[in-house]
N, C-alpha and C positions, 0 to 999 in steps of 0.2 A: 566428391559428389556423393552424395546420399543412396545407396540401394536398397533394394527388396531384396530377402530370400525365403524359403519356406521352412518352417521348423513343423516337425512334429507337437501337436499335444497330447494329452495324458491319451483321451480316448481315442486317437491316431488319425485326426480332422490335421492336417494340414491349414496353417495359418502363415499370415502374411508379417513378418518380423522387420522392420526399420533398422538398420545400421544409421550408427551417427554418420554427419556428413565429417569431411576432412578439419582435422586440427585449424587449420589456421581461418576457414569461415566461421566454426566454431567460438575463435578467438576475436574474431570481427562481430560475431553476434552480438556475444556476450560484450563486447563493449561498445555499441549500440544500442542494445537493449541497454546496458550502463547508463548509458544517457540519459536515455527516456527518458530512466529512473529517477536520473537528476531533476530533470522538468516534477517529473510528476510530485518527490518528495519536498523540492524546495518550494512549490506554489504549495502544497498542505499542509508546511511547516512555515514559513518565513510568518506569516499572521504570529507565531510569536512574539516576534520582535515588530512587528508592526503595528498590533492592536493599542500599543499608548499614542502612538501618531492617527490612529483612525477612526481614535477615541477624540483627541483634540481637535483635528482637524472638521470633524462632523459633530462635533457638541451633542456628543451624547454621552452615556453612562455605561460601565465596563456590563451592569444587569441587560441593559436597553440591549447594547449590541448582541448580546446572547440570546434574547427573545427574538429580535432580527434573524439571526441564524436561523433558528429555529422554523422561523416562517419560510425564509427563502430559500433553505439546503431541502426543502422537502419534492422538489426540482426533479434530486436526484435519486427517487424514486424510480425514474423513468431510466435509470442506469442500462437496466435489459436490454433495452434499445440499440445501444452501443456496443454492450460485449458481445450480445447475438449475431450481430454482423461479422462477428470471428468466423461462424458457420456458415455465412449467406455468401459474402462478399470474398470471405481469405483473410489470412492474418496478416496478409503486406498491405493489401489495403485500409485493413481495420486499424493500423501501426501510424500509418501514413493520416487518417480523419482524427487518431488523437493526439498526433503533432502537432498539428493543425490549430486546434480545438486550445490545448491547450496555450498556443503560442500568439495565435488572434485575442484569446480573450484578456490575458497580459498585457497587450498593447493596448486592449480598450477599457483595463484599469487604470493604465497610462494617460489616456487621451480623453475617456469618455464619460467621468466620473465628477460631474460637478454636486452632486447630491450622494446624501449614504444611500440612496434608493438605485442609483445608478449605480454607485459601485458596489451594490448587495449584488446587483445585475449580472455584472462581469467577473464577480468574485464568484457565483456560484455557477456560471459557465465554466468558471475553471476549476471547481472542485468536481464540479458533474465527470470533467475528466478524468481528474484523477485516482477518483473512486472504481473505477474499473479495474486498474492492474491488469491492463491487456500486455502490459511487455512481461509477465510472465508467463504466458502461454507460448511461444516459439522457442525460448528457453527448456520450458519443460516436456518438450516435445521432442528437441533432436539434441537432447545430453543422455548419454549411458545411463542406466539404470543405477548404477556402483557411484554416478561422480552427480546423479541427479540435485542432491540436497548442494552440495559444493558448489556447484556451478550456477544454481540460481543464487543461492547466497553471497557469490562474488557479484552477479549481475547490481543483487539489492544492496551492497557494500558501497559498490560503486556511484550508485543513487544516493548515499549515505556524504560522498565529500563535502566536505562544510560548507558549501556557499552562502545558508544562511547564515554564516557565521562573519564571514570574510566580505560578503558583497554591501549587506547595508552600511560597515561603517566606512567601506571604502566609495560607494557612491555618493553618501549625505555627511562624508567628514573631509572625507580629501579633495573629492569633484565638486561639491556643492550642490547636488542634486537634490530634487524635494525627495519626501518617503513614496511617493507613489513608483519613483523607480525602482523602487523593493521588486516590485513587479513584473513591470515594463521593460527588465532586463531580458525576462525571461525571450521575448520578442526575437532577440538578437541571438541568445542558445540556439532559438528554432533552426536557423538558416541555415547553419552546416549537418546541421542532422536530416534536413533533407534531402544536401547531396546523398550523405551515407546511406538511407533508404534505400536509393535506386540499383544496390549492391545486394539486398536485402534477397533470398527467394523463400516461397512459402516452404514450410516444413513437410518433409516428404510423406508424413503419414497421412499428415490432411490431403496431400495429390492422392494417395492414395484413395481416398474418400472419395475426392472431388470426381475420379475414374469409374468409382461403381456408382457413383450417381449418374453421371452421364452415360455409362450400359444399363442401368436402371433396374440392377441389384440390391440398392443401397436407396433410402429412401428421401427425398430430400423435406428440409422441413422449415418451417420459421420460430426463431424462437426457443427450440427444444418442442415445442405443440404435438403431440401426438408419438412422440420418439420418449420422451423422458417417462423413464421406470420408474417403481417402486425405491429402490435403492437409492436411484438419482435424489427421488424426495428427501429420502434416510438422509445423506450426504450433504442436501443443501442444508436440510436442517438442522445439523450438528455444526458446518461449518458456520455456516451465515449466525449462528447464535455463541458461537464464539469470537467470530469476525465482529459484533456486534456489539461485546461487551470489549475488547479491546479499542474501538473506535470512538463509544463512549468515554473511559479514561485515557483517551488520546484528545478529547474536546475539555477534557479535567486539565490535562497536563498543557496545553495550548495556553494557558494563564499563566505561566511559568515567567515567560518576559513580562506579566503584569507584576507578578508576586515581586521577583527580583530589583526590577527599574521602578515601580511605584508604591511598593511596599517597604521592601526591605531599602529602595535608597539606592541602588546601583547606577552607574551613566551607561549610557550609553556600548561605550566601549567596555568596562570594566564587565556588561552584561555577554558583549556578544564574546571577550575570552572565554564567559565561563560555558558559553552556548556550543565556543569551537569544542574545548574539553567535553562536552556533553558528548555532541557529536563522532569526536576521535573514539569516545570509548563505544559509542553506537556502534560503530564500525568494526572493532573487535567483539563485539558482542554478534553482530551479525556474522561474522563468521564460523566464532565458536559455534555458535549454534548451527547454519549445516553442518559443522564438522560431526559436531554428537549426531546429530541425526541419522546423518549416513552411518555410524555407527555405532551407535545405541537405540536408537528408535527416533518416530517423532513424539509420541507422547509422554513418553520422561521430559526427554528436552523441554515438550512448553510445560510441565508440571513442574519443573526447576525455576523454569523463568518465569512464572507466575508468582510462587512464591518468594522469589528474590525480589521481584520488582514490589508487592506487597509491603515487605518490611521496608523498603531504601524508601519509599513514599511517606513511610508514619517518620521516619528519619529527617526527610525534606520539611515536615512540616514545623518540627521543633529544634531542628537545627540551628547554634548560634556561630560568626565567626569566620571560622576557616571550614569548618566542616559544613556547611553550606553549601559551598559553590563543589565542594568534594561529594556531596550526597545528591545532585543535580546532576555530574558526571557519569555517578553510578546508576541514576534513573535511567540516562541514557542506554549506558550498556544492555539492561534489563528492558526498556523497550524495546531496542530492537532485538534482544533474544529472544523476545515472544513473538513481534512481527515476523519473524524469520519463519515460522510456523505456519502461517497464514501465508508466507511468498511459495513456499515451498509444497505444503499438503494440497489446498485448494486446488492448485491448476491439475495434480496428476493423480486424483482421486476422481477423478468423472470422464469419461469416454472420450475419444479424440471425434468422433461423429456429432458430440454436440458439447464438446469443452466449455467453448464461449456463449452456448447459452444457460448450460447450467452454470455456471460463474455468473452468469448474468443475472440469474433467477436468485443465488448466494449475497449478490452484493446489493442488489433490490433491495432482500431482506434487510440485510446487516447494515441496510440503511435509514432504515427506523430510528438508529444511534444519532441521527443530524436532526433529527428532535429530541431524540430523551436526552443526549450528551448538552445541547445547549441550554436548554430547560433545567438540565442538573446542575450545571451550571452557573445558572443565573440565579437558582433557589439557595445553594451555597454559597457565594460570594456576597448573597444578602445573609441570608443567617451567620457566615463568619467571615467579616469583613477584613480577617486580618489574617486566613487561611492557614491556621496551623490544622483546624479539624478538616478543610479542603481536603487537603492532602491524605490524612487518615481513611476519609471516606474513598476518593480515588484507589488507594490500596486495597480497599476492601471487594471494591467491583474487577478487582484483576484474581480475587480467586476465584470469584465463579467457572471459568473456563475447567477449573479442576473438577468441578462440581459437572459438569458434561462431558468430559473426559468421562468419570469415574460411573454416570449414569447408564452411557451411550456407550460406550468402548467401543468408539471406532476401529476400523479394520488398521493394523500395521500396514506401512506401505515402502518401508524399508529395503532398499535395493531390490525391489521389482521391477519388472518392465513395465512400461505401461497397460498393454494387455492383459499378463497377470493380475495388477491392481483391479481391473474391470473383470474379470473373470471372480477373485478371489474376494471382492467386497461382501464382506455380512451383512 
């Protein structure tokens, strides 16, 4: 179980310090929160492998459906909504509505999708979800300050198991299933993760919160409205414009199963090995990178994997052969080194008083990307129809984040406590 006790600070105000709660809920979180992760990254990644089938099956054009996007992810503008309720409601509850959220709207890609208008519908019901990253928030709240970067980064690892690699050809090659069960799997994920829920308790810093509101100490608010600082702006600003430009060439790299299966000629199968290999090295890459974190900083780390991912991109675009589906692998890696960055700094760079609404206020922003990313998209895929400079340009928009790194110089946040981080922000 989780305690309070009082540590001294500098100027001798006595403050209230969180102890992590016990090892083995810890190990229950983190693989729960794992889960999530799964929901969350296989409904915003399977559209790789799914966009030739939702291409055909709706007769339209790989441009069309990117203007589509474009129109109907603007949705998830309204993201605030959702993460705020971290602060209003709790984070078991907030955990428990993007379960939910995401696992109904899956079933009603499944069932409820006779037109591409209907399944723009439920497709962006379920990205609405998963643009929150609300299962990083309990994670980065009751792990040590020393094990913080590691332990969300197993969380997001976790998220990383290939199922978009392994479930479409085993649903539509072995069972016979149509593509919409791409999806509509996910439906059947939901149901034991809601047992695990009910195991779930909020993180004891937020009780702590939740106690001086209700003495009325502490102020309650909606939103962040009227509670978010100066700083908080600083911090959304920097994040959400990094968060931003990542999600952009994350809507670049989502053509990957186009380039590969209708370009380049791959089936089916021979796509989703090279998708599992993408993925395996995701997964290593996600973990290096908390490792360097916790131990060299976080802004080396995504300055590394900016620039890695950069060059593997202009790689991917001209690549012949064998080193193809080996420069796709190493994309991989390099995404997720850089998302690790964004799993990791965002949640425990802003105050536990109003966490999930400035993330909420962060992913708002950095949701302008679900217009510029498909727009970019759609303007590229028409000017090079055969995406070798696709790819070039993708690379190029992964180093900007260096470019606000190098502007902005964020505050280290490097084996601090959380308190410290909010005390110490420039």
């Amino acid at each position: 179980m989780a305690t309070i006790v009082q540590e001294p600070q500098a100027k001798g105000i006595l403050r209230k310090r969180v102890r992590v709660r016990s090892r083995n809920y810890l190990i229950y979180l983190m693989i729960f929160m794992g889960l999530v992760a799964i929901m969350d990254q296989y409904l915003s990644t399977v559209k790789t492998t799914a966009i030739p089938y939702i291409l055909e099956e709706y007769s339209i054009t790989a441009s069309d459906f990117s203007w589509l996007e474009a129109l109907y992810l603007g949705f998830t503008f309204l993201i605030f909504l959702l993460n705020g309720l971290n602060d209003i409601i709790g984070r078991k509850l907030s955990i428990l509505l993007l379960v939910l959220i995401m696992g109904f709207s899956s079933l009603g890609m499944l069932l409820l999708t006779p037109s591409i208008h209907w399944f723009m519908a439920m497709y962006t019901l379920a990205i609405f979800a998963t643009v929150s990253n609300m299962w990083t928030i309990p994670i980065s709240e009751e792990s040590p300050a020393e094990k913080r970067g590691k332990y969300l980064s197993i969380v997001y690892i976790i998220g990383l198991i290939p199922l978009q690699a392994l479930l479409p050809p085993l649903l539509m090659d072995k069972l016979g299933l149509g593509w919409k069960w791409m999806y509509g799997v996910m439906f059947i994920f939901m149901i034991p993760l809601l047992v695990m829920w009910f195991f779930m308790k909020e993180p004891a810093r937020f009780e702590e919160i939740q106690k001086e509101r209700r003495a009325g100490t502490r102020k309650n608010h909606l939103f962040g409205i009227g509670v978010i600082d100066r700083k908080d702006m600083r911090y959304i600003a920097i994040s959400s414009g990094i968060w931003l430009v990542w999600l952009v060439y994350q809507f670049l790299y989502f053509w990957a199963g186009y380039y590969f299966m209708t370009i380049k000629g791959y089936s089916l199968s021979q796509w989703s090995m090279t998708l599992l290999a993408t993925l395996v090295l995701a997964m290593v890459g996600g973990y290096l990178s908390g490792w360097i974190m916790d131990r060299i900083g976080r802004k080396p780390a995504l300055i590394f994997g900016c620039l890695g991912l950069a060059l593997i991109l202009v790689v991917l675009g001209f690549a012949q052969g064998i080193l193809l589906p080996i420069a796709a692998a190493v994309t991989g890696f390099f995404t997720s080194f850089t998302y690790t960055w964004i799993v990791v700094y965002v949640p425990e760079v802003f105050p536990t008083e109003r966490r999930g609404a400035c993330m909420g206020w962060t992913t708002t922003v950095a949701r302008i990307s679900y217009v510029i990313g498909p727009v970019l998209a759609a303007v590229l895929l028409k000017a090079f129809p055969t995406m070798e400079w696709f790819w070039v340009i993708a690379g190029s928009v992964m180093l900007l984040p260096i470019a606000i790194i190098y502007f902005f110089n964020p505050s280290e946040t490097r084996v601090l406590e959380l308190e410290d981080i909010e005390e110490g922000r420039q």
